[in-house]
C-alpha positions as CSV (number, residue, x, y, z in Angstrom):
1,X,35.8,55.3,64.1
2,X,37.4,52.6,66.4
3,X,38.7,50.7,63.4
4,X,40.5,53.7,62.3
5,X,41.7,54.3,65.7
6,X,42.9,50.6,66.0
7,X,44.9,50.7,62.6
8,X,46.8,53.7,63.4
9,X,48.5,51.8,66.7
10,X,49.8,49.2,64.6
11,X,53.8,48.8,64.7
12,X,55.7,51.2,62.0
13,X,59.3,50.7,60.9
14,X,61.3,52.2,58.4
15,X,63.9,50.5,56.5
16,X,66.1,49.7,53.3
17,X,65.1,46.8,50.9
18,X,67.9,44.5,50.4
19,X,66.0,42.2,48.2
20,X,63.0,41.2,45.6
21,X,62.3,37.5,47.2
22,X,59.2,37.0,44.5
23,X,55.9,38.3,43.1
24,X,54.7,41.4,45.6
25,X,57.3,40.0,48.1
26,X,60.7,42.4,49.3
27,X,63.0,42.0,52.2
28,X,63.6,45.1,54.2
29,X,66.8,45.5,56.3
30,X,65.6,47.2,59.4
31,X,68.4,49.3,61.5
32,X,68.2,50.4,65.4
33,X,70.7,50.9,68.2
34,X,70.8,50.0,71.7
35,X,72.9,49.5,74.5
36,X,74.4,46.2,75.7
37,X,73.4,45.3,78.7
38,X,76.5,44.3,80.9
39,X,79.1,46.8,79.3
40,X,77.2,49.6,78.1
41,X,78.8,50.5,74.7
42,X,75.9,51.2,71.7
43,X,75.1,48.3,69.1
44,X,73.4,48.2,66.3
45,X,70.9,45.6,65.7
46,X,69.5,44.0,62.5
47,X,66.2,42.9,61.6
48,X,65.2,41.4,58.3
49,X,61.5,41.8,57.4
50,X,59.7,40.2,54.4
51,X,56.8,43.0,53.4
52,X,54.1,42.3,50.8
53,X,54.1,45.1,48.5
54,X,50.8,44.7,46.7
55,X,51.8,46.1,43.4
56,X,55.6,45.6,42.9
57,X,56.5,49.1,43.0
58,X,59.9,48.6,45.4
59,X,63.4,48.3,44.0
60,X,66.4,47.1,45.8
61,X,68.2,50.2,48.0
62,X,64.9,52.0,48.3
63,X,63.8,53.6,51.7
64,X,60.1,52.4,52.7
65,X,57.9,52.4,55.9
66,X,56.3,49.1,56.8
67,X,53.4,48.9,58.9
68,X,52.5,45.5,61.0
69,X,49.9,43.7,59.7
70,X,48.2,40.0,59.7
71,X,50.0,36.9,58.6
72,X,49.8,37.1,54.7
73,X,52.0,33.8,54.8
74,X,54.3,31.6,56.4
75,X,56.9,34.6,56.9
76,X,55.5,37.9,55.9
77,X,53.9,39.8,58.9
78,X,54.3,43.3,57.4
79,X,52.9,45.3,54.4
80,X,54.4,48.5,52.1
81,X,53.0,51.9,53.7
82,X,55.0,53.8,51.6
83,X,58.5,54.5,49.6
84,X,60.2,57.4,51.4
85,X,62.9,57.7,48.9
86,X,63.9,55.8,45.6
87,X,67.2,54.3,45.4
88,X,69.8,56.6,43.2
């Protein structure tokens, strides 16, 4: 039970994949907004994740949650959780 309890406070984002770097390897484009901080006016912010998706199912546009996980490699920190919606 704590194991279970541990895994579901790990980090979640959802994203857009941008790109299929290599074998079980994607790049997710990860959007959020926040405020600057001296003048106030809403930014948005870009993160680029590489995600290990274990069985290749990913195609570039689609909309997948990542979950945080441990280092697979010298840049990918997150794995697939799902695929929200395919790209049209």
């Amino acid at each position: 039970m704590a194991e279970t309890t541990a895994r579901n406070a790990r980090k979640m984002r959802t994203g857009i994949v941008v790109s299929r770097s290599g074998d079980k390897t994607v790049t997710v484009k990860i959007d959020y907004r926040k405020h600057h901080p001296k003048y106030g006016k809403m930014m948005t912010i870009s993160k680029k994740l590489h995600v290990h998706d274990e069985n290749n199912e990913c195609g570039v546009g689609d909309t997948v949650r990542v979950m945080e996980t441990r280092p697979l490699s010298k840049t990918k920190r997150w794995r697939l959780a799902e695929i929200v919606e395919r790209a049209k």
